[in-house]
LOSEKE-56549 format. One record per residue: residue number from 0; x, y, z of N, C-alpha, C in turn. Coordinates in steps of 0.05 Angstrom, whole numbers, plus 5000, padded with zeros to 4 digits. Example, Ala and Ser with C-alpha at 12.3 -4.5 7.8 and 13.67 -1.06 7.14 Angstrom:
BEGIN
- 0; 5264; 4886; 5156; 5246; 4910; 5156; 5264; 4934; 5156;
- 1; 5257; 4955; 5142; 5273; 4979; 5143; 5258; 5001; 5157;
This chain:
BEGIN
- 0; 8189; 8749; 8535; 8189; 8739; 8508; 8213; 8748; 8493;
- 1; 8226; 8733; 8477; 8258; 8741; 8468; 8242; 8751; 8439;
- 2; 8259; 8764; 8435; 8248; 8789; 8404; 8260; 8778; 8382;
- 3; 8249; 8767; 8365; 8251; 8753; 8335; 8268; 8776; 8323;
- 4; 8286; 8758; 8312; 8314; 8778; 8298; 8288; 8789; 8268;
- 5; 8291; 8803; 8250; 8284; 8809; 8235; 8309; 8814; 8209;
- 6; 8310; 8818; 8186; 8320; 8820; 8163; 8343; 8845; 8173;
- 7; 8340; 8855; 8185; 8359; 8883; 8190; 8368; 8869; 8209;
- 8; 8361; 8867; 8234; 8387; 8865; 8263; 8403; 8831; 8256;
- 9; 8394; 8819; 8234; 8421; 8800; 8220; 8430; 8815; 8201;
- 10; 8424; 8834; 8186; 8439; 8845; 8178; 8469; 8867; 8194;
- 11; 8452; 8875; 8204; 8475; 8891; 8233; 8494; 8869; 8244;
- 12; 8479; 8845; 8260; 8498; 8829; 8268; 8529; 8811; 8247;
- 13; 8516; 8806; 8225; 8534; 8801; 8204; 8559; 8822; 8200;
- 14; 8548; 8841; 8204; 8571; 8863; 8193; 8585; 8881; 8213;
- 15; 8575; 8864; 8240; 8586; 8888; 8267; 8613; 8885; 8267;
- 16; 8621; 8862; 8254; 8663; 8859; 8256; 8673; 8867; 8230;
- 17; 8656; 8873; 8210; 8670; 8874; 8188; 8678; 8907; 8184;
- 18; 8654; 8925; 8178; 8650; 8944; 8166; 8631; 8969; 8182;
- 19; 8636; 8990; 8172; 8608; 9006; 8175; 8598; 9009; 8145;
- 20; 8564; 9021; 8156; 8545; 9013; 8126; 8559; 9036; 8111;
- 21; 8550; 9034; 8088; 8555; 9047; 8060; 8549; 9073; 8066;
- 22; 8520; 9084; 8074; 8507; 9102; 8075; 8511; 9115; 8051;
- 23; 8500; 9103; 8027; 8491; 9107; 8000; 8460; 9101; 8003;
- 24; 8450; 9128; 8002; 8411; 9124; 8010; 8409; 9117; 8024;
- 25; 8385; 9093; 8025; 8379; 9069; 8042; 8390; 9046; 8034;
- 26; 8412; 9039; 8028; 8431; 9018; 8023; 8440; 9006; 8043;
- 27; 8437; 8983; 8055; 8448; 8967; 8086; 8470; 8968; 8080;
- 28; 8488; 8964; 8056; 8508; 8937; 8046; 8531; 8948; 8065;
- 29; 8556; 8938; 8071; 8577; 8947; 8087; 8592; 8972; 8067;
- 30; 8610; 8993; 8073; 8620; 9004; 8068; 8641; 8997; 8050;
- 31; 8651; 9004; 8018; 8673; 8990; 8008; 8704; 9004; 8021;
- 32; 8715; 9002; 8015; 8749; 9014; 8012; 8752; 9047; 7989;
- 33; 8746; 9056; 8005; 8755; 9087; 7982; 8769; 9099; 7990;
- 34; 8790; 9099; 7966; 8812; 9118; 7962; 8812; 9146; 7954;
- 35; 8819; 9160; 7965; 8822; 9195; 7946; 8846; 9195; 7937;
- 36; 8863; 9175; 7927; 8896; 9184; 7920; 8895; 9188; 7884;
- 37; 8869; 9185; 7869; 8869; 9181; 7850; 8877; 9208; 7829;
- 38; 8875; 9204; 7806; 8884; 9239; 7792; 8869; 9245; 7773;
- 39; 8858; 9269; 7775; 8833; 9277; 7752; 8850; 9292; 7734;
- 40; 8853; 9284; 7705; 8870; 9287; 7682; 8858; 9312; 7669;
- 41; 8838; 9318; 7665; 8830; 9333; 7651; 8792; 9339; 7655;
- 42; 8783; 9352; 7647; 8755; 9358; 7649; 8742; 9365; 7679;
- 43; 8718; 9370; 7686; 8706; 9377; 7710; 8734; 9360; 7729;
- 44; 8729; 9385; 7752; 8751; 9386; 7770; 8741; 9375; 7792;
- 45; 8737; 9344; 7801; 8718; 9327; 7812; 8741; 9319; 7827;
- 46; 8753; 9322; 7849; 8777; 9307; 7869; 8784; 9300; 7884;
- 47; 8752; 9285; 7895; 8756; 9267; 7908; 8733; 9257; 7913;
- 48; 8728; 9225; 7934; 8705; 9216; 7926; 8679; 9228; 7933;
- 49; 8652; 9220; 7924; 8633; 9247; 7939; 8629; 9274; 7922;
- 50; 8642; 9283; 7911; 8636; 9312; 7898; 8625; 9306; 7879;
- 51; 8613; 9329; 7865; 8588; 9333; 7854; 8581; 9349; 7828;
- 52; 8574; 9347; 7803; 8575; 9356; 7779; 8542; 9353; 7777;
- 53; 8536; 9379; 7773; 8502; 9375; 7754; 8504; 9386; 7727;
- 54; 8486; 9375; 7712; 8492; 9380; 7685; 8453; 9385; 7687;
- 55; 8454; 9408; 7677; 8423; 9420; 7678; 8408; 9411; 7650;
- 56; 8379; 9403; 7645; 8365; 9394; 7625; 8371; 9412; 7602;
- 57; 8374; 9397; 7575; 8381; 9413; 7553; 8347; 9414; 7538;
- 58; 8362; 9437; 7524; 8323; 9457; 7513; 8311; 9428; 7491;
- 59; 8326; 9412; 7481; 8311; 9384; 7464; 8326; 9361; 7480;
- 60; 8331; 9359; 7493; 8335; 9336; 7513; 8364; 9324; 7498;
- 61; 8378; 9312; 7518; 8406; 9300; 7514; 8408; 9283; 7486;
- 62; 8427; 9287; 7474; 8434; 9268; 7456; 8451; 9255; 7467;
- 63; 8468; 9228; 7452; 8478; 9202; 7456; 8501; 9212; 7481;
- 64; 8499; 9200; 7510; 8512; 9205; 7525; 8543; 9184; 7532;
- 65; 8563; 9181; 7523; 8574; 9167; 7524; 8604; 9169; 7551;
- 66; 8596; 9134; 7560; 8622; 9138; 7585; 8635; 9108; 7575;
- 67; 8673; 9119; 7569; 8682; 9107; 7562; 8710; 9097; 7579;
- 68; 8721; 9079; 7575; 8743; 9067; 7583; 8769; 9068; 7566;
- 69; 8792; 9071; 7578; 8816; 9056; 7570; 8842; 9051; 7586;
- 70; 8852; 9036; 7580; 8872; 9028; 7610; 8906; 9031; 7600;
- 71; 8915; 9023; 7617; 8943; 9026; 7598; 8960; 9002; 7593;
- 72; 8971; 8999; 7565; 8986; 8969; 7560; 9000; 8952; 7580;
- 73; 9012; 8968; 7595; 9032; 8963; 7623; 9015; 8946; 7640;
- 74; 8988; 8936; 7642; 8982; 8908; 7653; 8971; 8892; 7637;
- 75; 8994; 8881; 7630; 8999; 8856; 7614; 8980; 8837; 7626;
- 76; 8960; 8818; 7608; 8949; 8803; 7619; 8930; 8790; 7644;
- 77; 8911; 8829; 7641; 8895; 8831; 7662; 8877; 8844; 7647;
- 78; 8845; 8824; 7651; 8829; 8842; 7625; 8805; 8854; 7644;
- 79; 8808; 8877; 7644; 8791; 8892; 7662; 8767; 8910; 7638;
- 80; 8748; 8909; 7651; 8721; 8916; 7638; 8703; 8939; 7653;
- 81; 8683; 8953; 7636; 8670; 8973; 7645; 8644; 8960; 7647;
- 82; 8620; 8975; 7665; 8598; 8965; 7664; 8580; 8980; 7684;
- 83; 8553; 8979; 7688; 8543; 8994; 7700; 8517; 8983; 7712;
- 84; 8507; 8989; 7736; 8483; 8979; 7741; 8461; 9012; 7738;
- 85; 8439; 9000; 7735; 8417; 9016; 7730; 8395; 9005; 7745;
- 86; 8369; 9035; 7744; 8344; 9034; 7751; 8331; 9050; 7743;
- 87; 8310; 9043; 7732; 8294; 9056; 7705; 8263; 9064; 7731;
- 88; 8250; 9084; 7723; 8229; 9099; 7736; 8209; 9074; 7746;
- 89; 8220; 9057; 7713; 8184; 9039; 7719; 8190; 9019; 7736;
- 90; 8221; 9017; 7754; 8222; 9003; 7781; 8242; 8974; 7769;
- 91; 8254; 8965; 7736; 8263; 8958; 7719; 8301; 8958; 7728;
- 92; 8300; 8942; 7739; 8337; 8943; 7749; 8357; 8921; 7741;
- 93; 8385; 8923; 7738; 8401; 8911; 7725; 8425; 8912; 7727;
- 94; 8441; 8894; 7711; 8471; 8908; 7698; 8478; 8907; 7674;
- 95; 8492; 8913; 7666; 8507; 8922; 7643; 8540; 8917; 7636;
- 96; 8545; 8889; 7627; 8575; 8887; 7634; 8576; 8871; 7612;
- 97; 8603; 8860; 7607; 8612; 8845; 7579; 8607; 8811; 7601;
- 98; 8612; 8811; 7630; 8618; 8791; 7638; 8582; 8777; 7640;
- 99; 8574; 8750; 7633; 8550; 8754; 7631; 8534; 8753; 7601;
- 100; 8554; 8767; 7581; 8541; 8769; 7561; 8516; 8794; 7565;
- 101; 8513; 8819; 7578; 8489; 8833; 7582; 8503; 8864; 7572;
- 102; 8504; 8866; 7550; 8499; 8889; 7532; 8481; 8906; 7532;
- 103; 8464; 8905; 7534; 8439; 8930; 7537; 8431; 8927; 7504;
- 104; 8414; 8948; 7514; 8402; 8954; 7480; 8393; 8993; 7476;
- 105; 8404; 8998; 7461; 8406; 9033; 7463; 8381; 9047; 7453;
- 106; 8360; 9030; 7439; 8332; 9039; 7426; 8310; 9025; 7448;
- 107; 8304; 8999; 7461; 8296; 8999; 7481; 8304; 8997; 7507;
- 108; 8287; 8992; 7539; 8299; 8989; 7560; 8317; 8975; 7557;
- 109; 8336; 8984; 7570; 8344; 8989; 7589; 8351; 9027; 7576;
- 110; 8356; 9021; 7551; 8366; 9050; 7534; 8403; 9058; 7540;
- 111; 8414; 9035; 7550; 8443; 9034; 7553; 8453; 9010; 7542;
- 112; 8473; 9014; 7524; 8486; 8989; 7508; 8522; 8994; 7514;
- 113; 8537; 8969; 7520; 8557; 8965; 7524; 8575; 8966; 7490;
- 114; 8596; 8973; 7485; 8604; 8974; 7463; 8619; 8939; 7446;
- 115; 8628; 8935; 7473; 8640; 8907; 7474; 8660; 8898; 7492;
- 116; 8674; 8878; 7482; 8693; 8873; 7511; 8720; 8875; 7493;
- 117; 8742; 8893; 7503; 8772; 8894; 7496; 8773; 8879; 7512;
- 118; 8797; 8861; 7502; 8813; 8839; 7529; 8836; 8854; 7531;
- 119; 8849; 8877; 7512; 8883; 8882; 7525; 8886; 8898; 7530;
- 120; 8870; 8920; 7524; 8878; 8954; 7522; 8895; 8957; 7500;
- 121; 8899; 8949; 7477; 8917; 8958; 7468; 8911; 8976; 7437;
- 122; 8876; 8970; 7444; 8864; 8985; 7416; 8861; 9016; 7421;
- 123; 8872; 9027; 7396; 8881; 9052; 7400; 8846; 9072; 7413;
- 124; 8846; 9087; 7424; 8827; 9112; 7435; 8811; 9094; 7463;
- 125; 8787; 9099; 7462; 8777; 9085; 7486; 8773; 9048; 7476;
- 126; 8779; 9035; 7502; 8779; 9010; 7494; 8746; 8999; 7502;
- 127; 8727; 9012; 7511; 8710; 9000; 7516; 8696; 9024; 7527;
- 128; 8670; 9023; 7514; 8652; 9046; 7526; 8616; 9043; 7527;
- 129; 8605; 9058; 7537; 8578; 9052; 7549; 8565; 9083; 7534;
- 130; 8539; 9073; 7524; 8520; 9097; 7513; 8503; 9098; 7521;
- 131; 8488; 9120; 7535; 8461; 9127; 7544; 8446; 9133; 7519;
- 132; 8423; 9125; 7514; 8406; 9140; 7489; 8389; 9159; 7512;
- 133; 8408; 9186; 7509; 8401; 9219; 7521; 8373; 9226; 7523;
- 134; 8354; 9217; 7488; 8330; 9220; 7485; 8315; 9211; 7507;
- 135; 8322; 9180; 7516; 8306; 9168; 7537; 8319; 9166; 7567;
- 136; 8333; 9201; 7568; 8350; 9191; 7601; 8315; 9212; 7620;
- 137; 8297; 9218; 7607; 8272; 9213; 7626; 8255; 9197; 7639;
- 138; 8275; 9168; 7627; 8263; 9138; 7635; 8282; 9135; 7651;
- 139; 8301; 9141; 7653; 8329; 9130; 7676; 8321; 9141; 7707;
- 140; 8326; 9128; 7725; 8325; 9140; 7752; 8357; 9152; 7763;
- 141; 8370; 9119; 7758; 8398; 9122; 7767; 8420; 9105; 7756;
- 142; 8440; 9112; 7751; 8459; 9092; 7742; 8484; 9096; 7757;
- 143; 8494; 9067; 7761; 8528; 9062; 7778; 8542; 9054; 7758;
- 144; 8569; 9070; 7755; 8584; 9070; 7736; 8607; 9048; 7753;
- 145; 8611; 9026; 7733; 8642; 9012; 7749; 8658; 9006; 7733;
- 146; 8688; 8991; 7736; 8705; 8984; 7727; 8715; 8953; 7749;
- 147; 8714; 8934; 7730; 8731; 8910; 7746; 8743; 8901; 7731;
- 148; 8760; 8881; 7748; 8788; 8865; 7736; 8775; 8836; 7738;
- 149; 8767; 8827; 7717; 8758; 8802; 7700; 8771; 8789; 7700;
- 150; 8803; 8788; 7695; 8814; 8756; 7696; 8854; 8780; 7700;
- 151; 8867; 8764; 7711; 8896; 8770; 7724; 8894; 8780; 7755;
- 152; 8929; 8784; 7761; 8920; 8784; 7783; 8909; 8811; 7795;
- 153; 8895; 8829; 7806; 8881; 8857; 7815; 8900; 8867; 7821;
- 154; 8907; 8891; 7809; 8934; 8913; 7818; 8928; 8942; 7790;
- 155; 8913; 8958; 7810; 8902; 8975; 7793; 8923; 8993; 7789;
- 156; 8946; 9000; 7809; 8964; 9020; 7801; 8978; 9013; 7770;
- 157; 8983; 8984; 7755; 8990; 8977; 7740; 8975; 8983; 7718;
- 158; 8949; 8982; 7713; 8931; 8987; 7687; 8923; 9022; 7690;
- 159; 8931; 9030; 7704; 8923; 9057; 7714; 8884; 9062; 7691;
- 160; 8868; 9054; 7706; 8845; 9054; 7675; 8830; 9082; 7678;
- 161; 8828; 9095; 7661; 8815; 9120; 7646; 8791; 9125; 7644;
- 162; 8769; 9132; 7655; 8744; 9127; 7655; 8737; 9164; 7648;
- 163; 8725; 9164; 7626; 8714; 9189; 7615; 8683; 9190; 7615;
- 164; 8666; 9213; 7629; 8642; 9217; 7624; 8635; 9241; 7602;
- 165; 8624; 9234; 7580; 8618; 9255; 7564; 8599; 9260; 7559;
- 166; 8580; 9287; 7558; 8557; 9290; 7547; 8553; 9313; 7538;
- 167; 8549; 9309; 7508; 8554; 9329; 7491; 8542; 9356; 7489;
- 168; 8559; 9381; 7487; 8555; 9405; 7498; 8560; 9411; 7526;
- 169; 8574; 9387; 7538; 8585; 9395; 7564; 8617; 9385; 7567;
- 170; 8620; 9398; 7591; 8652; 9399; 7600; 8657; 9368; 7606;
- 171; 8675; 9348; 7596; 8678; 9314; 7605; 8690; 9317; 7624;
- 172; 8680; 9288; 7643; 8691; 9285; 7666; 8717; 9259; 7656;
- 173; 8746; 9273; 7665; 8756; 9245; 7658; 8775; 9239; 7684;
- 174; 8778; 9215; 7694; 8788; 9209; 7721; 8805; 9186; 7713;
- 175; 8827; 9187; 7733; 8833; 9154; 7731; 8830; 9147; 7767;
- 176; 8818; 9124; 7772; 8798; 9118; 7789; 8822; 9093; 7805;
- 177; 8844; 9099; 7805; 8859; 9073; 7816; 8886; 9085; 7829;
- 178; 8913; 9078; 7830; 8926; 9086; 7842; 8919; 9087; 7871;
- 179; 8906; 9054; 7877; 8902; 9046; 7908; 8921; 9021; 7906;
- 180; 8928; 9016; 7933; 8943; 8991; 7944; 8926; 8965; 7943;
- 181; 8894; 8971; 7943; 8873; 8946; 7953; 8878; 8925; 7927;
- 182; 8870; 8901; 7944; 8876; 8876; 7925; 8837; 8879; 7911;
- 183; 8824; 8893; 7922; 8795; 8885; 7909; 8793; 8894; 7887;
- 184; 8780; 8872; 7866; 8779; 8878; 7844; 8753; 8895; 7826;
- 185; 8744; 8908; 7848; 8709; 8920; 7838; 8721; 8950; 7841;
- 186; 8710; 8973; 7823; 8714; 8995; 7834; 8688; 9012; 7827;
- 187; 8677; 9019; 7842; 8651; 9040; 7836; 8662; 9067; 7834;
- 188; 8657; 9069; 7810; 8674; 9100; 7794; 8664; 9119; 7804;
- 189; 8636; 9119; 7793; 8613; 9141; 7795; 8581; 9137; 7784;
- 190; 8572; 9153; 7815; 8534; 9148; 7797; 8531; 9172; 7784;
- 191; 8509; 9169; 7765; 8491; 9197; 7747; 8461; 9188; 7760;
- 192; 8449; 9208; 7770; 8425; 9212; 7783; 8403; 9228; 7761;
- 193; 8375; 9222; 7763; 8355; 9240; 7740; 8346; 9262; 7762;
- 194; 8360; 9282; 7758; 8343; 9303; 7784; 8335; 9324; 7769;
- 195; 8299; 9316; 7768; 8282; 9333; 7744; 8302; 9334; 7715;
- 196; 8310; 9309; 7703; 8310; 9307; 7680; 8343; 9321; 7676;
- 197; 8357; 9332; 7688; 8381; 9337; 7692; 8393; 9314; 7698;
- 198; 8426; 9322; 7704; 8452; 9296; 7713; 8458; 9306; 7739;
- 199; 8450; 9292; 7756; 8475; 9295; 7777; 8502; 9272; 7788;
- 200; 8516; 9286; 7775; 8539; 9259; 7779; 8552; 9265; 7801;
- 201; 8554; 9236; 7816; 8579; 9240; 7842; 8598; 9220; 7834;
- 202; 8615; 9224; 7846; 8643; 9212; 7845; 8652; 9187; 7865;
- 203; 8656; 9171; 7874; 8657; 9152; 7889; 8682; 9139; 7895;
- 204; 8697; 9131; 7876; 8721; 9114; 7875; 8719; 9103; 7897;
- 205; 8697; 9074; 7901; 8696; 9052; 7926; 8699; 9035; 7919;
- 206; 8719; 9015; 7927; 8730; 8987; 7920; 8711; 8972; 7936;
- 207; 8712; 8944; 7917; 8700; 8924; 7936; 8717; 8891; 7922;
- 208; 8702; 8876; 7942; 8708; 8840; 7937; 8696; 8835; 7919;
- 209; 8676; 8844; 7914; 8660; 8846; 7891; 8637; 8853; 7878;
- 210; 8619; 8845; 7862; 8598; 8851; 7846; 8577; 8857; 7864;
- 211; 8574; 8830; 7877; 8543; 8836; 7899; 8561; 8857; 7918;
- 212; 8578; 8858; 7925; 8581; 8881; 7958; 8579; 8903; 7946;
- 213; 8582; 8908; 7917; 8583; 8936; 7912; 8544; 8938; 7906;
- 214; 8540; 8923; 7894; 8500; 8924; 7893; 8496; 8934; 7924;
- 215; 8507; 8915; 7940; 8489; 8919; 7971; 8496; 8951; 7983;
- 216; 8515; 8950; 7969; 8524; 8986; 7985; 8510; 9003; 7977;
- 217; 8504; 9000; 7947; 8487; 9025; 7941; 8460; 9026; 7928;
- 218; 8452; 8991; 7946; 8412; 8987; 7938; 8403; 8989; 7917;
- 219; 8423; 8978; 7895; 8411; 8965; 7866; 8387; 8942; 7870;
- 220; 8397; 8919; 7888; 8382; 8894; 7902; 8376; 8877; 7868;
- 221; 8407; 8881; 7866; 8415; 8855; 7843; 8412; 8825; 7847;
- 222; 8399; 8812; 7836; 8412; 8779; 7841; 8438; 8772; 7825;
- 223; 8456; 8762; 7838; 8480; 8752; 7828; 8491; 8727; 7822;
- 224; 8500; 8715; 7797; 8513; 8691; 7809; 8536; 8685; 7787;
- 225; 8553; 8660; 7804; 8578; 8664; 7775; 8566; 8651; 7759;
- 226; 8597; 8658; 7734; 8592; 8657; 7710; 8610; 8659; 7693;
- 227; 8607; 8652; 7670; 8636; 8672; 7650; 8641; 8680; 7627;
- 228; 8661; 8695; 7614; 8654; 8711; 7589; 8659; 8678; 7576;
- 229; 8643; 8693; 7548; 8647; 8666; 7526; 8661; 8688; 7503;
C-alpha cells in the first residue's frame, strides 16, 4: 500500500531544493537569509542574530513600551515601514503594519497601535513607531518585530533603518538591522517573548521574499493576500 503524503512530507518535499527549516519553535516555514554584518549603535550590546535580552517583571507592571523606526534620507524614494506580527494568550493573532491599513488599537486587543506611515524619512526623530500598552503585556504571548521596503527598489545598505526597542526604566535596544547585499525586501528584526510576565527579546536580523515566508518561519499561521496602502 503506497503511504498518503500528509501536510508535512509536502511540506518537506516543497522545500528539499530550496532551503533548510527556520527552526523558530515549531515553525515548518524555510529558513530566511540572515546576516550578522549589521551594527548595534548604542544600547544593550545584542551582536548578532539569536542573542538574548530579558527584561524582568516590574513591581506595577510595564508602562507604554515603545519600538520605533527611522531610516536615513540617502534612499531617496523607497518607503520602507515598521510593523509587527502578534499572539495574544487567548490564541488571537495578526499584524500590525501601515500596509493594509491595520493599526492596532493601544486600549483594546490587540493592545499595540502603529503610529502611522512616514513615506520619506525625512521627519525629524523616529519616523514611525509601535506602542505596547505595558499594562496589558500579561495578555501578549509573543510579538515579531519587522521592517519592509513598501515601494522602490530593495537595497537596505542605502536607507541604513534604525530600529530602537525601549522600555521604560530599562537599557534601549537600538540596532540598525541592514547593511546586507540581499535583494529581499522583509527583514525580521526581533521577537519579545512573555516569560512569566517578563521580556525576552531575541535578535534575528532574517530576510525574506516576503510577508507570508517570514509568518511560515516563525508559526504566526497568518493569512495573507495583496493589497495596498491608500
Amino acid at each position: 500500500m503506497s503511504k498518503v503524503a500528509n501536510s508535512f512530507d509536502s511540506l518537506v518535499e516543497a522545500t528539499r531544493n530550496r532551503a533548510k527549516f527556520s527552526g523558530h519553535g515549531d515553525a515548518m516555514g524555510a529558513a530566511g537569509k540572515a546576516d550578522a554584518r549589521e551594527t548595534v549603535t548604542a544600547g544593550l550590546p545584542l551582536d548578532s542574530p539569536g542573542d538574548l535580552a530579558v527584561v524582568n517583571p516590574q513591581k506595577h507592571g510595564f508602562r507604554a513600551i515603545r519600538i520605533a523606526m527611522s531610516w536615513d534620507r540617502a534612499g531617496k524614494g523607497i518607503d520602507l515601514d515598521l510593523g509587527c506580527l502578534y499572539e495574544l494568550k487567548s490564541g488571537e493573532r495578526g499584524a500590525i503594519q501601515a500596509f493594509g491599513r491595520r493599526f492596532g488599537d493601544y486600549n483594546r486587543a490587540p493592545f499595540i497601535t502603529l503610529s502611522g506611515d512616514e513615506r520619506t524619512g525625512e521627519t525629524p526623530g523616529d519616523d514611525e513607531f509601535l506602542i505596547i500598552n505595558g499594562r496589558h503585556w500579561p495578555a501578549i504571548r509573543k510579538i515579531l518585530l519587522y521592517v519592509y521596503i513598501y515601494a522602490g527598489t530593495p537595497g537596505w545598505s542605502s536607507v541604513r533603518p534604525l530600529v530602537h526597542v525601549r522600555v521604560p526604566g530599562e537599557q534601549p535596544l537600538e540596532v540598525i538591522p541592514a547593511l546586507s547585499d540581499t535583494r529581499m525586501p522583509v527583514c525580521a528584526v526581533a521577537g519579545l517573548e512573555n516569560i512569566r510576565d517578563g521580556i525576552r527579546l531575541t535578535r534575528h536580523t532574517e530576510y525574506f521574499a516576503g510577508h507570508a515566508e517570514m509568518d511560515r518561519a516563525f508559526g504566526y499561521g497568518i493569512n495573507w493576500r495583496d493589497g495596498e496602502k491608500t
